[in-house]
C-alpha positions as CSV (number, residue, x, y, z in Angstrom):
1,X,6.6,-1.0,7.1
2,X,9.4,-2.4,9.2
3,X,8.9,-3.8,13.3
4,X,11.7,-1.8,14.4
5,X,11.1,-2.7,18.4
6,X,10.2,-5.2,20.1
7,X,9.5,-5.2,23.5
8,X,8.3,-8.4,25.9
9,X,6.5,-8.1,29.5
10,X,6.6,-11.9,31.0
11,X,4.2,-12.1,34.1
12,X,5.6,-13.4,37.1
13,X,3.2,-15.3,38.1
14,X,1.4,-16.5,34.4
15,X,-1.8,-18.0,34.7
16,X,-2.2,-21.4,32.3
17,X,-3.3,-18.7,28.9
18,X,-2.1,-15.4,29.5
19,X,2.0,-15.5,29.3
20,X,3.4,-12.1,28.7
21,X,2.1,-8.7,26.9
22,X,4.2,-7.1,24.2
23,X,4.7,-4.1,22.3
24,X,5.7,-3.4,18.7
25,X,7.1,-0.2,16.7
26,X,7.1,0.5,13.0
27,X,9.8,2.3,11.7
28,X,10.6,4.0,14.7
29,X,6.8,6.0,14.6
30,X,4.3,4.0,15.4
31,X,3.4,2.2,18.5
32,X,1.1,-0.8,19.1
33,X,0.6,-2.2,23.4
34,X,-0.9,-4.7,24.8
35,X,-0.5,-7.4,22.3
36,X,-0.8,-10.8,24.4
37,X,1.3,-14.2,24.0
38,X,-1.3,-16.6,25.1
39,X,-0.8,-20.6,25.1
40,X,-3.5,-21.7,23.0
41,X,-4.3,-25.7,22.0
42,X,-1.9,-25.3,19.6
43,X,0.7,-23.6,21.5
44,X,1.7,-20.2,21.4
45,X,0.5,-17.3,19.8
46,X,-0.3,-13.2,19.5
47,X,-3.1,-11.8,19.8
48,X,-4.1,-8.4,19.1
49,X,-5.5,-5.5,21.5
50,X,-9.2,-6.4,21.7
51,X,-12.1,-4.1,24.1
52,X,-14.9,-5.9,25.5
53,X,-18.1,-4.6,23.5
54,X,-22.2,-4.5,25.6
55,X,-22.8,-8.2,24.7
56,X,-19.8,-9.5,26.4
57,X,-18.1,-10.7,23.3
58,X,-14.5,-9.2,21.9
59,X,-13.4,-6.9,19.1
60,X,-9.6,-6.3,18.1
61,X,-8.5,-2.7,18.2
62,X,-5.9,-3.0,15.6
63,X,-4.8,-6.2,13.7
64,X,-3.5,-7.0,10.6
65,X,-5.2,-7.2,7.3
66,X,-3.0,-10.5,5.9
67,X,-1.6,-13.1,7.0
68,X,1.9,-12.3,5.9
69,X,2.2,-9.6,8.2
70,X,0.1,-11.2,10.8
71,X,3.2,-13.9,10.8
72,X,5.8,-11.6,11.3
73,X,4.3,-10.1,14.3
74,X,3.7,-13.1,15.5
75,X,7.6,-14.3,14.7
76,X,9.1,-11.6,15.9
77,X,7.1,-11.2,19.2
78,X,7.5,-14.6,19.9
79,X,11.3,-15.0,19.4
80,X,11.5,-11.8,21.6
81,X,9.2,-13.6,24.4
82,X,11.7,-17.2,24.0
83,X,14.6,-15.2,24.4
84,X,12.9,-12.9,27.1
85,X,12.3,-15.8,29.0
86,X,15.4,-18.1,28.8
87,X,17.3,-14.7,30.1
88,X,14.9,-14.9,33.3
89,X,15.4,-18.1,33.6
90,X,19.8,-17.9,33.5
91,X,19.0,-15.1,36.6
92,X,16.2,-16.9,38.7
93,X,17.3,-17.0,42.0
């Protein structure tokens, strides 16, 4: 299974976690929203669709079941968020 799309949503106003939402297609078929680019301790990262549950804690919707393709969403959401972002910035007024 291929990311075929990619597809960044910078906020304008980011608070100091939340930077952008993203979405991803597989071979041209499958979509996944919401995906977030938070800045973490570490720095940036994805993290996946998640629904509050009754006891106030989270549970992903979808995610990845290694880390190899956990990476490459990651990489390729990220890169699209970098380049996203330096375009905004070459057209800020």
């Amino acid at each position: 299974m291929e990311i075929t799309e990619v597809k960044v949503f910078p906020l304008r106003k980011p608070d100091d976690k939340l930077k952008a939402f993203a979405t991803l297609v597989f071979d041209g078929c499958f979509v996944i929203r919401d995906l977030k680019v938070i800045n973490g301790n570490s720095g940036l990262f994805v993290a996946m669709p998640s629904r509050k549950l009754g006891d106030g804690t989270y549970e992903d919707i979808v995610h990845p079941i290694n880390s190899e393709t956990r990476q490459k969403i990651e990489q390729a959401v990220l890169e699209e968020y970098e380049r996203v972002k330096e375009q905004r910035s070459r057209f800020s007024f």
